[in-house]
LOLUM-393246 format. One line per 2 residues: number of its first residue (from 1); their letters; for each residue x, y, z of N, C-alpha, C. Coordinates in steps of 0.02 Angstrom, whole numbers. Atoms other than C-alpha are relative to their C-alpha. Layout:
N
NUM) A) X Y Z X Y Z X Y Z; ...
//
This chain:
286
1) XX) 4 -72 12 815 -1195 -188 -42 32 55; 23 -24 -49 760 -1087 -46 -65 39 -13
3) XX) 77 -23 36 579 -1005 -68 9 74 43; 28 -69 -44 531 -817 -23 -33 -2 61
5) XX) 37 5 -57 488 -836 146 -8 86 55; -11 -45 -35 547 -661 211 -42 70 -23
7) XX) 54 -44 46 425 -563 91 -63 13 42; 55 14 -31 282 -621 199 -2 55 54
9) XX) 16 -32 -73 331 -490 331 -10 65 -39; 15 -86 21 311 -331 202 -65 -6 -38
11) XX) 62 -24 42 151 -359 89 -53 -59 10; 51 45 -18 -6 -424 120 -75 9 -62
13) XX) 35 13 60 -129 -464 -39 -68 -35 7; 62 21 34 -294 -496 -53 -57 22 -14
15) XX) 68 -56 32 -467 -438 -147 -21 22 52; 42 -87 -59 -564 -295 -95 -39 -29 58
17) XX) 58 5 -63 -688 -354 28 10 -37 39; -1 19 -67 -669 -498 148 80 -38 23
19) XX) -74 58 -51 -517 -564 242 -26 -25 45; 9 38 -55 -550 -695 372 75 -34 2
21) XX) -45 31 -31 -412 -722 482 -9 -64 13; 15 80 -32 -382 -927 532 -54 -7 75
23) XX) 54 2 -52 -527 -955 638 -53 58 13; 73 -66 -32 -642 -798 621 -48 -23 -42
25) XX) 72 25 36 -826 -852 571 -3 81 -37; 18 -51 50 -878 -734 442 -62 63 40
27) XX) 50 -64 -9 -1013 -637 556 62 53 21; -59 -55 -39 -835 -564 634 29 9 -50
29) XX) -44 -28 62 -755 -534 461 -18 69 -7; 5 -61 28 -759 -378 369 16 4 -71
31) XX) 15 -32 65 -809 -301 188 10 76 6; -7 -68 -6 -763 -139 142 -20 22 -99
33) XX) -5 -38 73 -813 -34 -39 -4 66 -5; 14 -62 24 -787 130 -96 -25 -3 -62
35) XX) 62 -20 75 -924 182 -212 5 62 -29; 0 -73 57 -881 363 -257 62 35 71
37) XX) -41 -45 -37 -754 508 -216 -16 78 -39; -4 -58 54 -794 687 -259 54 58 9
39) XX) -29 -33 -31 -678 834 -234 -14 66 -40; 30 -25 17 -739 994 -233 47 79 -22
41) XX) -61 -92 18 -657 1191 -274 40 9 74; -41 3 -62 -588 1178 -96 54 -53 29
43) XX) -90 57 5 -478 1013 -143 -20 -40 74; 6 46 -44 -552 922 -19 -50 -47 -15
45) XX) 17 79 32 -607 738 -54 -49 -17 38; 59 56 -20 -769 653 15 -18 -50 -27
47) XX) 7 72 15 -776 483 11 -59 -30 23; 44 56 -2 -927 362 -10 22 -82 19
49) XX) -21 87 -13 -890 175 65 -54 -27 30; 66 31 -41 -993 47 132 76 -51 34
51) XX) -1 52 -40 -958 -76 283 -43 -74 11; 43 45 -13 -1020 -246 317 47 -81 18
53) XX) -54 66 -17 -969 -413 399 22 -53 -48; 17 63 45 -945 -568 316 -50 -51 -24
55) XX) 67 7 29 -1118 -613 292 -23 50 -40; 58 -53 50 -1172 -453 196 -15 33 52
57) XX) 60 -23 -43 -1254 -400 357 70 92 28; -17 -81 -19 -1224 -184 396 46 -9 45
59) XX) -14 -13 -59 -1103 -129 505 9 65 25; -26 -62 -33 -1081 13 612 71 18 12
61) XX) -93 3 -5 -922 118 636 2 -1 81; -37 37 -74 -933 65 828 25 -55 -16
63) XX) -24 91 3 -894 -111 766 64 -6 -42; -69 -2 24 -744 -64 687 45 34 21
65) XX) -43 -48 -30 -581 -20 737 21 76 -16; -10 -78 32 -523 110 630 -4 -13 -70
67) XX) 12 -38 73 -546 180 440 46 53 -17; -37 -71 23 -422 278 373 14 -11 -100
69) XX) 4 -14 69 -383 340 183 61 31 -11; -64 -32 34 -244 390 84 -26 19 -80
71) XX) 10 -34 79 -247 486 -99 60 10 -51; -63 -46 60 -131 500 -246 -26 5 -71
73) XX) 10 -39 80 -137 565 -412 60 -72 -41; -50 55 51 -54 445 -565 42 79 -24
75) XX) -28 -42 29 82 569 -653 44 -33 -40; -29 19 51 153 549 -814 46 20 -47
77) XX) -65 -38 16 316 586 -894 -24 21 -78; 26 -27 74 279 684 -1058 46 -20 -51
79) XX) -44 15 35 423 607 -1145 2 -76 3; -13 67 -5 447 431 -1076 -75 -43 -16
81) XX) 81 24 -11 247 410 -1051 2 -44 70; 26 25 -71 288 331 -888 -20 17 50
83) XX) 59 -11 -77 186 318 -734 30 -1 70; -58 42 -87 238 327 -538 -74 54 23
85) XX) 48 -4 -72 102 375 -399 52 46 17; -25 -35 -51 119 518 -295 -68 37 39
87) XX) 43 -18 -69 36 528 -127 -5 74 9; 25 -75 -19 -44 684 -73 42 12 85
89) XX) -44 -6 -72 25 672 116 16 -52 27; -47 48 -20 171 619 197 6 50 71
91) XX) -49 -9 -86 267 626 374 34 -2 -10; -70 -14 -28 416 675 447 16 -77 43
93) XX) -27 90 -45 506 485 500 72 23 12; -77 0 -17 680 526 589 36 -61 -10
95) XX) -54 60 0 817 389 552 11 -15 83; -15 28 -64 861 289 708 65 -42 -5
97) XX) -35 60 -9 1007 197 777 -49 -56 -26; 23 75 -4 988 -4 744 57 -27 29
99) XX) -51 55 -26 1089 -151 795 9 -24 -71; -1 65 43 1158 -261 640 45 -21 19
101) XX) -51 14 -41 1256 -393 698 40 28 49; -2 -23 -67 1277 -323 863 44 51 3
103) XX) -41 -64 17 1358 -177 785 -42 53 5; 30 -70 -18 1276 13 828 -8 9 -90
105) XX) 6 -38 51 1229 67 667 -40 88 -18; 3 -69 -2 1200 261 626 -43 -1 -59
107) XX) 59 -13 64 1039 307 498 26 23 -41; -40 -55 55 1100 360 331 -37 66 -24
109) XX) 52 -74 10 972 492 333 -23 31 72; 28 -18 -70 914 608 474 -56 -11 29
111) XX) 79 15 19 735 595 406 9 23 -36; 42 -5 60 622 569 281 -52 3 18
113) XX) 62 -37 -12 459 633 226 -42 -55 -41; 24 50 19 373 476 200 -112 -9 -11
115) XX) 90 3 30 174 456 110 -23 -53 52; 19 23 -48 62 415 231 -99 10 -17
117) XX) 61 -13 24 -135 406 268 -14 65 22; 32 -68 -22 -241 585 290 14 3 73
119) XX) 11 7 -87 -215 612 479 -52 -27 24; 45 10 -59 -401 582 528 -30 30 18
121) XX) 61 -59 -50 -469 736 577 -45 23 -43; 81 -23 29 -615 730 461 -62 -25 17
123) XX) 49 7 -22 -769 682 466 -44 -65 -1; 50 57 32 -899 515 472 -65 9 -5
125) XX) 73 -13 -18 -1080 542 426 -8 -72 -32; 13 50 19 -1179 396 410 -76 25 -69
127) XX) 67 -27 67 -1299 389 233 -54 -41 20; 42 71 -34 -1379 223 296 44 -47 32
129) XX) -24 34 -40 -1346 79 395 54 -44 -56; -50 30 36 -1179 19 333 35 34 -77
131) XX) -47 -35 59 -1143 153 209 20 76 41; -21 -60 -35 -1052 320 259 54 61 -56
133) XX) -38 -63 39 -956 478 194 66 -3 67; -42 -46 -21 -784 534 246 14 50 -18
135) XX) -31 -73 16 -739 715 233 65 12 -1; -66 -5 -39 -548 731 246 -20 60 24
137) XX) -3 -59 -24 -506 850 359 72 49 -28; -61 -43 17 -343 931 258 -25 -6 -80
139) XX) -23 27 65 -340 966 88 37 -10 -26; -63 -1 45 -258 927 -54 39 36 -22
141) XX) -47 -60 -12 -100 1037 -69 11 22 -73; -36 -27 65 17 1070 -226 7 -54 -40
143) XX) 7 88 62 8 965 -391 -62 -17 9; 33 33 17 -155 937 -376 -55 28 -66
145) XX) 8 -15 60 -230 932 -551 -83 -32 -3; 82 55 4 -439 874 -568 -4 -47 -50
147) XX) 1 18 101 -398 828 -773 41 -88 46; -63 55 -3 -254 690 -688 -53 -76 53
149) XX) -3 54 -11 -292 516 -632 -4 -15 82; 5 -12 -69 -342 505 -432 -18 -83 25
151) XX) 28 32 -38 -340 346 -309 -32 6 45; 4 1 -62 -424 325 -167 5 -48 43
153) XX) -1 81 -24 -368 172 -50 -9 16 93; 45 2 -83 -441 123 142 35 -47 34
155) XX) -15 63 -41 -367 18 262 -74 -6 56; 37 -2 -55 -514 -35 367 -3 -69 33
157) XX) -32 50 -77 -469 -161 537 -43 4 57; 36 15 -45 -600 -241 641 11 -56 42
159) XX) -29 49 -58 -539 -318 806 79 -6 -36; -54 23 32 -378 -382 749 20 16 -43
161) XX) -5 -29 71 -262 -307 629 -12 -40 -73; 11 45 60 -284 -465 519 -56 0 -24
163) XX) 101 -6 16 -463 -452 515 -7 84 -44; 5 -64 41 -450 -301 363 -41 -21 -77
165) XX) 31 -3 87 -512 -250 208 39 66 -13; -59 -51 22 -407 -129 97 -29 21 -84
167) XX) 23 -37 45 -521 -69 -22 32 78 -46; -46 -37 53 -471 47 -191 -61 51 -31
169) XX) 43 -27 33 -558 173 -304 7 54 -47; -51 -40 40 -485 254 -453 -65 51 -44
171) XX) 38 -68 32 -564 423 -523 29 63 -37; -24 -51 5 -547 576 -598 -44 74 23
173) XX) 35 -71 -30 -595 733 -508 -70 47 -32; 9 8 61 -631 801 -654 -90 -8 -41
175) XX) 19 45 32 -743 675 -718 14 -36 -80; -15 48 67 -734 563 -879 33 -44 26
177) XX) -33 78 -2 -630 392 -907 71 40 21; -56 -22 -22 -458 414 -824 50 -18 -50
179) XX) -47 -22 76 -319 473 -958 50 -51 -10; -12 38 14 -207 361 -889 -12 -64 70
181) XX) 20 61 -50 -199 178 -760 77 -18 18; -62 35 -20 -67 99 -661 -14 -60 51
183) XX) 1 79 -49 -89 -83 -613 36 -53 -26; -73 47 19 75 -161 -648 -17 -90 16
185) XX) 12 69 -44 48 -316 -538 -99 2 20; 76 7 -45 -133 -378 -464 23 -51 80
187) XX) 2 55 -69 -167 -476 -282 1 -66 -27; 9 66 25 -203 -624 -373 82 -31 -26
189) XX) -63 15 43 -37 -631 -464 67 -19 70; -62 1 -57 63 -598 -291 -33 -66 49
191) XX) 41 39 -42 -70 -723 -198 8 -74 -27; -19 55 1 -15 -843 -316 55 -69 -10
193) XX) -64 24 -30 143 -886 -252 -6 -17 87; 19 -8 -77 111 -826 -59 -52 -21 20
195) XX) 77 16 -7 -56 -893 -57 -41 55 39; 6 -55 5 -99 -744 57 44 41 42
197) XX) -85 -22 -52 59 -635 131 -55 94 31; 52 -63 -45 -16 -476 235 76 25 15
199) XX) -52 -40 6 91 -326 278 -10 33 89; 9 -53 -55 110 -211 443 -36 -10 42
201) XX) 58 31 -63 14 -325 575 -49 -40 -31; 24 46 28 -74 -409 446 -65 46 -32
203) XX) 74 -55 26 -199 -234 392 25 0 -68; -12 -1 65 -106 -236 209 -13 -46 -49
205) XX) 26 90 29 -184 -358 98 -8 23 -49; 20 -19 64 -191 -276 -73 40 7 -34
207) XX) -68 -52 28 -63 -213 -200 -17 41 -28; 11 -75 20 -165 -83 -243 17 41 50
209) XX) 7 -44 -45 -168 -7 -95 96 9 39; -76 -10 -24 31 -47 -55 33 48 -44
211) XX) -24 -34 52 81 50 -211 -24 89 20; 9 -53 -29 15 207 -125 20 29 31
213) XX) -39 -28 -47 100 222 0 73 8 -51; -63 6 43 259 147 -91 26 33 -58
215) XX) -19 -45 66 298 289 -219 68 23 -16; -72 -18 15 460 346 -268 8 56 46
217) XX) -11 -45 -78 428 467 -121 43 -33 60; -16 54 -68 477 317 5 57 -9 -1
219) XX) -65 23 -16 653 302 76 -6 -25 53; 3 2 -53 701 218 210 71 30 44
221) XX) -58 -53 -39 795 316 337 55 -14 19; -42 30 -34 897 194 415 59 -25 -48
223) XX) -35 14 29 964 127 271 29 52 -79; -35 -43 54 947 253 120 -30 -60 -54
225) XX) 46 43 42 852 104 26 -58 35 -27; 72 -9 6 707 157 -72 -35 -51 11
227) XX) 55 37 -17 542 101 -39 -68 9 -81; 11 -8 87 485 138 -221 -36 -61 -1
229) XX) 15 46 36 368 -15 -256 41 -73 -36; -33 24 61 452 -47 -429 71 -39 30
231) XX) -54 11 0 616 -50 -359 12 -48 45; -23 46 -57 593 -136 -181 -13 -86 -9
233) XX) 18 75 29 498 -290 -264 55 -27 -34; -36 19 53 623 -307 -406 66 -1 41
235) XX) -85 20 -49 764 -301 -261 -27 -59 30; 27 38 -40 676 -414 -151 9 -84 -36
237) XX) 14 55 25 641 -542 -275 67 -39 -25; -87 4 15 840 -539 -351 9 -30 80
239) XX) -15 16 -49 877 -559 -163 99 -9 -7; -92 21 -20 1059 -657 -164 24 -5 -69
241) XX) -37 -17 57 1080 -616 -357 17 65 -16; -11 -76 -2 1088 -435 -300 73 21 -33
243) XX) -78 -6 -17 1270 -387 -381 28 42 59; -13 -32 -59 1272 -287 -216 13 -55 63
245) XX) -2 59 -34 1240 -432 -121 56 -49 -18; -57 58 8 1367 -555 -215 79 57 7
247) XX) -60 -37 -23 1509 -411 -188 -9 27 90; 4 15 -93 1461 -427 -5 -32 54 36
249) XX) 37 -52 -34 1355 -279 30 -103 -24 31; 81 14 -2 1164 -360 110 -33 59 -13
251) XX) 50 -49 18 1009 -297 58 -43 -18 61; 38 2 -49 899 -254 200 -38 54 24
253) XX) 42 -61 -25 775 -139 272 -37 7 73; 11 -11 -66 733 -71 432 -69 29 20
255) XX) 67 -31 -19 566 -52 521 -6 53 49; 15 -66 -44 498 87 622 25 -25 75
257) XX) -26 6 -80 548 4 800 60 -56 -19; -58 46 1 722 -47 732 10 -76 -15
259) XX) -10 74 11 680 -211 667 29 0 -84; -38 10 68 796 -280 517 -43 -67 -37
261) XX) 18 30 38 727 -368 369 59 -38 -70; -48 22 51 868 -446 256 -48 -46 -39
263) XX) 22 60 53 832 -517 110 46 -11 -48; -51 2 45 1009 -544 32 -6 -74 7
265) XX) 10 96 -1 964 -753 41 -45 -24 -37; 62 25 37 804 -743 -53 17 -17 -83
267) XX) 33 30 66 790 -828 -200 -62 -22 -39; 69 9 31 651 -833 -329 2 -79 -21
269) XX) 9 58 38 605 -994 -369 -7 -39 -73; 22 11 62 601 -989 -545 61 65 -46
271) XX) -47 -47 46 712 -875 -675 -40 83 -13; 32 -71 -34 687 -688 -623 -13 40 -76
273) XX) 28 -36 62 646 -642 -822 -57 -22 -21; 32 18 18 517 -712 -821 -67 59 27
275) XX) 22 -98 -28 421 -536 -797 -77 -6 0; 92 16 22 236 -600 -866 -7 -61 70
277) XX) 25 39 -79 222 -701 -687 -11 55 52; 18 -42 -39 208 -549 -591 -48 43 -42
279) XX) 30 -60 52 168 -411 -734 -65 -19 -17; 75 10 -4 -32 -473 -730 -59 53 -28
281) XX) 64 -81 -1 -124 -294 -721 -9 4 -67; 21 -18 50 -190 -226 -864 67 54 -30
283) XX) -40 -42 23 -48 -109 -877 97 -57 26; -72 47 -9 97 -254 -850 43 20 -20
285) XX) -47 16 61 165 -220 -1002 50 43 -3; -37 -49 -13 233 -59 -927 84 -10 43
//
């Protein structure tokens, strides 16, 4: 039986604080935590995090590559009671030619407006050595509610994109206990199959933080595939029991510089109802 091997190139899983790439001593690792987020009558978010290597020991943001942040709100269907993430900001991604089998292929979309992190143009103050504030520099637009359910997730990448941390931090604006939660899956659950699979150069290592981006906002351009989470896992994992796939249509997805990902061959190793091997989180059951 053939094993998921082609998974390894979209999600990358593991707890909040240190990743060590094969061969990095821990003073060159990296820790990352967000400790608070407030957002104020102007809808703009300041974030509390700390830095530090893999010893514990402070770091500065010269010693890191970059820090960036993304935000979404949980929203909840008043009828069904279900949950789906939706990012605060996205980009404009034009569809592109590709090649498949050395055929020209034409984007089934022109573009899409795909969830992404804050641009960047806010601010870093430092509180102490190894802790800091971001300011975004945009606020939060339309839909945003203080009462509703708020993430905050970090990619932060020192030296090497493998060398990350992808720290999380769920709040409510607001304040009080958040109304409702969405942690379908955990890292642990996906980590223990892949032992650890990394995403986008190897900076994605969480599934909290992939589910952020991945909202029912996410198409991909080229093909007209969502990028939905829920849906791309639960395709991914089907693979060559896709009935799309066994009536001869592959499943595949296209990256930003035209690279193809098929996964109409993958097979799960095990009987795909078996739903309590992924479904882990506290909210599985959803």
């Amino acid at each position: 039986m053939k094993i998921i091997a082609s998974i390894l190139l979209i999600f990358g899983l593991v707890s909040f604080g240190l990743l060590l790439a094969a061969g990095t001593p821990p003073s060159q690792g990296i820790t990352s935590e967000i400790t608070g987020v407030t957002i104020g009558d102007d809808k703009i978010p300041i974030v509390t995090f700390t830095l530090s290597d893999g010893n514990g020991n402070p770091l500065s943001m010269d010693e890191v590559q970059s820090v960036r942040f993304l935000i979404d709100r949980i929203e909840q269907d008043p009828e069904t009671q279900l949950t789906h993430y939706v990012n605060y900001f996205t980009r404009e991604v034009k569809g592109i030619e590709y090649q498949l089998q050395g055929k020209t292929m034409e984007p089934a979309l022109a573009s899409v407006n795909q969830p992404t992190f804050e641009g960047g143009q806010g601010t870093f103050t430092e509180v102490k050595p190894g802790t800091y504030t971001y300011t975004f520099g945009q606020a939060l637009g339309d839909g945003y509610d203080p009462k509703l359910t708020h993430v905050v997730g970090a990619e932060v990448i020192r030296g090497p994109r493998s060398v990350a941390a992808n720290p999380t931090f769920t709040f409510v604006p607001a304040g009080g206990d958040p109304p409702v939660t969405r942690l379908i899956s955990t890292t642990d659950a996906c980590n223990g199959c892949h032992r650890e699979v990394e995403a986008h150069g190897g900076a994605r290592k969480r599934v909290e933080l992939c589910v952020l981006c991945h909202t029912p906002q996410n198409v991909d351009g080229e093909t007209g595939n969502s990028l939905d989470f829920k849906v791309m896992i639960h395709k991914i994992h089907s693979g060559e029991q896709l009935p799309s796939v066994q009536a001869g249509t592959p499943y595949y997805i296209v990256g930003g510089r035209g690279d193809i990902t098929d996964f109409s061959t993958i097979a799960w190793p095990q009987d795909t109802r078996n739903c309590t091997t992924c479904h882990t989180g506290p909210d599985g059951d959803h």
